[in-house]
N, C-alpha and C positions, 0 to 999 in steps of 0.2 A: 656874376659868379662864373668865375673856372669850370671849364665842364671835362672830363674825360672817361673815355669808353669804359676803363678798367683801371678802380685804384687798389694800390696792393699795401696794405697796410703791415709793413715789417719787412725789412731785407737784411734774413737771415736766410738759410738754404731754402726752406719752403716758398717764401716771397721770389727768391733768386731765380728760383729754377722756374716760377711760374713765369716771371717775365721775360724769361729767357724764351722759354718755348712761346710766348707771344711776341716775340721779335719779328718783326718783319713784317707784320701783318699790315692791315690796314687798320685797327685800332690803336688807339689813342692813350699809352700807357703811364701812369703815375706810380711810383713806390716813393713811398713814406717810412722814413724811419727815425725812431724818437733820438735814437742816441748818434753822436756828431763822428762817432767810429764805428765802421760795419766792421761786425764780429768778434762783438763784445757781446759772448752769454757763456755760463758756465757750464762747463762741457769739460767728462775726459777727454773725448777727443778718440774713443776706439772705435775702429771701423772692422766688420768682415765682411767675408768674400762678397755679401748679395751688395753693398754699397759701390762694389767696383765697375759696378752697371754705367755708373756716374760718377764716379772720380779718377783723372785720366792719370796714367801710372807714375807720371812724375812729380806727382803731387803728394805719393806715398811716404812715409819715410822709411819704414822696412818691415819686411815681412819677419814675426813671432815665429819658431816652430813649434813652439809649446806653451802650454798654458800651464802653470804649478795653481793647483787649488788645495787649498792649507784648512783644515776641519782637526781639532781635538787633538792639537800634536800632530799630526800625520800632514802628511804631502803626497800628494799624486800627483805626476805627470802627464796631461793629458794632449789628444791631438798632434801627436808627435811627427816632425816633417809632410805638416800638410799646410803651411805656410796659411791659415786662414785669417789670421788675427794681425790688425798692423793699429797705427796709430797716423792722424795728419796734424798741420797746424791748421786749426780752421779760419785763423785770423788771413793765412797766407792763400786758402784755397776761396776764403769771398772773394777776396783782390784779384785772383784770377777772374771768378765769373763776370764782378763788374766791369774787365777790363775788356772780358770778351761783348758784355750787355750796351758797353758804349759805340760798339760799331753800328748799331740799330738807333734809326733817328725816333721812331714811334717812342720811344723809351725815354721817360726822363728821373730820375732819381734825387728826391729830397732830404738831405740828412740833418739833425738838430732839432728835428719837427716832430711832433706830438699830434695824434687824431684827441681833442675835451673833449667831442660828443658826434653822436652819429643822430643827425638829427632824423633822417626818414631815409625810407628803402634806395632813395636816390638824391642823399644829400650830406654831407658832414662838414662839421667844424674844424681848425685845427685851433693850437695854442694861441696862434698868435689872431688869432678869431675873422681868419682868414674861413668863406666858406666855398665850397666845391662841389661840384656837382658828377655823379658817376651811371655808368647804364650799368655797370657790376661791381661788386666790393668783394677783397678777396681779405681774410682777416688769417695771416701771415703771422699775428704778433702774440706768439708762446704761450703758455701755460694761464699768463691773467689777461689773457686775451680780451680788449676794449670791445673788439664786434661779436664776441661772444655774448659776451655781456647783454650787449645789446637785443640778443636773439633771445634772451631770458633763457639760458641752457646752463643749470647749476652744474656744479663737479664735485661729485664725491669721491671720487676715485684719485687721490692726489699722493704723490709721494715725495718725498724732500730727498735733493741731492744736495750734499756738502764735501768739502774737498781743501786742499792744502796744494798749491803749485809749489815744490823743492826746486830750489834751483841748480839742479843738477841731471843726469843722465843716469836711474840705476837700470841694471841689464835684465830683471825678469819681467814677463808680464803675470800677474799673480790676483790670484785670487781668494779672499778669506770668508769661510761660512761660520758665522757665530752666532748660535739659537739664542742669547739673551743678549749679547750685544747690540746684533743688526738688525733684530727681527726678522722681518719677511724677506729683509736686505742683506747686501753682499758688502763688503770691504775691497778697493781695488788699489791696485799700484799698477798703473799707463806710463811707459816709458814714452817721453817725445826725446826730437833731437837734442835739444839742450836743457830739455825740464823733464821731470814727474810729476804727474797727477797722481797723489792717497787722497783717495774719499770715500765713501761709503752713501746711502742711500736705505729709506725705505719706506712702509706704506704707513703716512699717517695717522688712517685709523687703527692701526694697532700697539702704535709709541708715538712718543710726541718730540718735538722738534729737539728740546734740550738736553729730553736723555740720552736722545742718539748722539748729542756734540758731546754730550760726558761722556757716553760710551766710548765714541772716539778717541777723546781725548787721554781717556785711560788706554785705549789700545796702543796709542803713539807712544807714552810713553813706558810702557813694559816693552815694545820694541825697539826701542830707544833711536826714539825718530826724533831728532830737533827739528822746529818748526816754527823756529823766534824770528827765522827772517823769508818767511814763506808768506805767499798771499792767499788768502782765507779767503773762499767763495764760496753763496750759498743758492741754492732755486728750487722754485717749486717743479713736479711733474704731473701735469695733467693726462691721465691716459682714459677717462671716462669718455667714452666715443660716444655722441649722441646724432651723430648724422656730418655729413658734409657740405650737402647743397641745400639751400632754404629760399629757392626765388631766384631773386638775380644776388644772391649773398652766400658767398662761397667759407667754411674754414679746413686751412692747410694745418698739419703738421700736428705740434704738442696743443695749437687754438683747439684743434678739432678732437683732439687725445687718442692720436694716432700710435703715441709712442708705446712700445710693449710694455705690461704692468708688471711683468717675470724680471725683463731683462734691465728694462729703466733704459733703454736706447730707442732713440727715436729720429735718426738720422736720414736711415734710408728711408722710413716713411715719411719723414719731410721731401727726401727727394721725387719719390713719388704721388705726393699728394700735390705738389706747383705741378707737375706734369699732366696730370689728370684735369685739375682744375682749369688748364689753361685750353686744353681738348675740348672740355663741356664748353666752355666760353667760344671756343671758333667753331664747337658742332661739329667734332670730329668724332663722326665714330667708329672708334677704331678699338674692338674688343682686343683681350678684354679690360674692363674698367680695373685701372690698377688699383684702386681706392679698395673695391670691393672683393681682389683675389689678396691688399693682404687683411684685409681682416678677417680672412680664412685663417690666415697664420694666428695671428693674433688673438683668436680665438682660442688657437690652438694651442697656446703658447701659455694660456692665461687658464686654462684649465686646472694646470698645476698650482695656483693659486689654493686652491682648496684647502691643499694641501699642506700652506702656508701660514695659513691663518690660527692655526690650532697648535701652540707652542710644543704640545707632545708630537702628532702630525710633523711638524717642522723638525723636530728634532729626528726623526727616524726617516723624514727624508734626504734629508742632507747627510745621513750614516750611509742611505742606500748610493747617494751619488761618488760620495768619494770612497766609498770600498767596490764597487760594480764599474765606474763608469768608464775604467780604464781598457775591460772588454772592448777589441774595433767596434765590434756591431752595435757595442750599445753607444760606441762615437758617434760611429755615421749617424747613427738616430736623431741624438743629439746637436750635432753639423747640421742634420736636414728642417731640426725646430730651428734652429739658429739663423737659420739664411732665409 
C-alpha cells in the first residue's frame, strides 16, 4: 500500500491552496482529483476586494465600478468608483497554481481519479481499487463531498446554483432581486473577458430545483435573452458548517460549508480554509485561525437570512435594500459585510 503524509482529495482552490502552502515541507503530499481537467466546476467566477488577498493582480480581468441592482422596475446604482467587484477565469487562474505547485517535489498531483471509499481514519480506496494509506485527509471535494460523507455530517443547509455561459462579453455587472422568482436568491449577470455568466441561485428549502429553472427560464425570455447556443450548468451549495477538523481529518471549503448562505460565494473561504488546514497540519500556530475569524463574518452575514425566509419579510427587505442602499454609509456597511 502507497502511504503519504497528506492526501488532498480535490484540486480545485481549496485543495490548491492547501498544497501549496504545504509545499516544501518535509511531508509527503498527494492531491486527487476525480475529473481529467482542473477547473471544471460551475462558478460565476465573481471576485471582491477580500479575495485579492490571493489572487495576484494579473490574473484580474477588470475592475466593475458599479454594481446596477434591478427590484420592481427600478435600478439603482451602487458602489460607484470604488472599483470592488471584478471577475477571473478560474480555469486560467488553477493553471497558474499548479504551475507554480510543480516546483515543489513533495507534491504530486492525480488527475482522472476518483476516492470509491475511504475505508478508515488512515486508509482509502480509489476507482481503480488501488489502496493508500494517509497520516491526514484533507476532504477538498465541494458540496457532495466523499470524506464528508464519511464523517456522517448531513447538510441541510443546501442551495442550487444554475447558469447559462453567453458567448459573449455584455458590459454591466448586474444584479436582479425577485421575491417570487428567486426566492431567498438573487439573478446575476458576471461579465468575463469573452463570456457571460446569467444565473441565479437559491435555498432549496424554500423552492425546488425546477421552479427556479422555470422561473429562469421565464425571466430570459421576457428579457430577451437567447440561450440556444449557451452552455447550461448546474451545482449544489453546501454552506451548513458543522466544524472543520475531526482527528487527523480535515474539510476545506463548500466540503465543510464554508461558502456564505446570503451571498452563494465561497471562494475566498476556500482560499482560506487550504491555508488554515495546511497550518494545523505543520502546527503552525500562527493566530489568528482564519477558519474561525471568518465565520465571524459568515455568521454575520447569515443573520439576514431571517429575514429571507418569510416571503412577506423577503419582500420589504429587498424594497428596504434598493431604495436606502444608495446612502455611502449604508455602502460602506454593506462593503464591510461583503469583504
Amino acid at each position: 500500500m502507497e502511504y503519504y503524509d497528506v492526501i488532498i482529495v480535490g484540486a480545485s482552490i481549496a485543495g490548491l491552496q492547501c498544497a501549496k502552502n504545504l509545499g516544501g515541507s518535509n511531508l509527503n503530499v498527494l492531491v486527487i482529483e476525480r475529473d481529467k481537467q482542473i477547473g471544471r466546476k460551475v462558478c460565476a467566477e465573481g471576485i471582491i476586494a477580500n479575495d485579492l488577498d490571493y489572487i495576484p493582480k494579473h490574473l484580474i480581468n477588470f475592475d466593475f465600478q458599479e454594481m446596477i441592482v434591478h427590484y420592481k422596475n427600478k435600478a439603482r446604482t451602487f458602489f460607484k468608483n470604488r472599483g470592488i467587484i471584478s471577475t477571473i477565469e478560474r480555469k486560467t487562474f488553477l493553471d497558474y497554481e499548479i504551475k507554480n505547485l510543480k516546483k515543489f517535489s513533495n507534491i504530486r498531483i492525480l488527475t482522472g481519479i476518483s476516492v470509491s471509499e475511504i475505508i478508515s481514519n488512515n486508509s482509502l480506496k480509489l476507482n481503480t481499487e488501488k489502496k493508500l494509506g494517509f497520516k491526514f485527509l484533507v476532504g477538498a471535494d465541494g458540496s457532495t463531498s466523499t470524506v464528508r460523507k464519511y464523517l456522517n455530517l448531513g447538510s441541510e443547509k443546501i442551495e442550487i446554483a444554475i447558469q447559462y455561459i453567453i458567448p459573449k462579453r455584455l458590459e454591466d455587472f448586474e444584479i436582479y432581486l425577485d421575491n417570487k422568482l428567486f426566492g431567498t436568491g438573487y439573478l446575476w449577470i458576471f461579465p468575463n473577458k469573452n463570456y457571460t455568466s446569467i444565473g441565479c441561485g437559491t435555498d432549496l428549502r424554500f423552492m425546488e430545483s425546477k421552479t427556479l429553472k422555470h422561473n429562469f427560464d421565464l425571466w430570459l425570455k421576457e428579457h430577451s435573452f437567447d440561450v440556444q447556443n449557451a452552455k447550461f450548468e448546474g451545482a449544489l451549495i453546501n454552506y451548513d458548517y458543522k466544524g472543520y477538523k475531526f482527528g487527523n481529518i480535515f474539510l476545506a471549503g463548500d466540503a465543510a460549508g464554508l461558502t456564505s448562505g446570503i451571498l452563494g460565494k465561497g471562494i475566498y473561504s476556500a482560499f482560506l480554509s487550504g491555508r488554515q488546514i495546511a497550518r494545523d497540519i505543520l502546527k503552525v500556530n500562527k493566530p489568528p485561525n482564519l477558519i474561525m475569524e471568518w465565520l465571524k463574518k459568515k455568521k454575520q452575514q447569515e443573520k439576514y437570512m431571517f429575514f429571507l425566509k418569510n416571503p412577506l419579510l423577503r419582500k420589504i427587505s429587498f424594497s428596504v435594500v434598493t431604495n436606502h442602499l444608495f446612502y455611502k454609509k449604508l455602502q460602506k456597511k454593506a462593503i464591510k459585510m461583503m469583504e
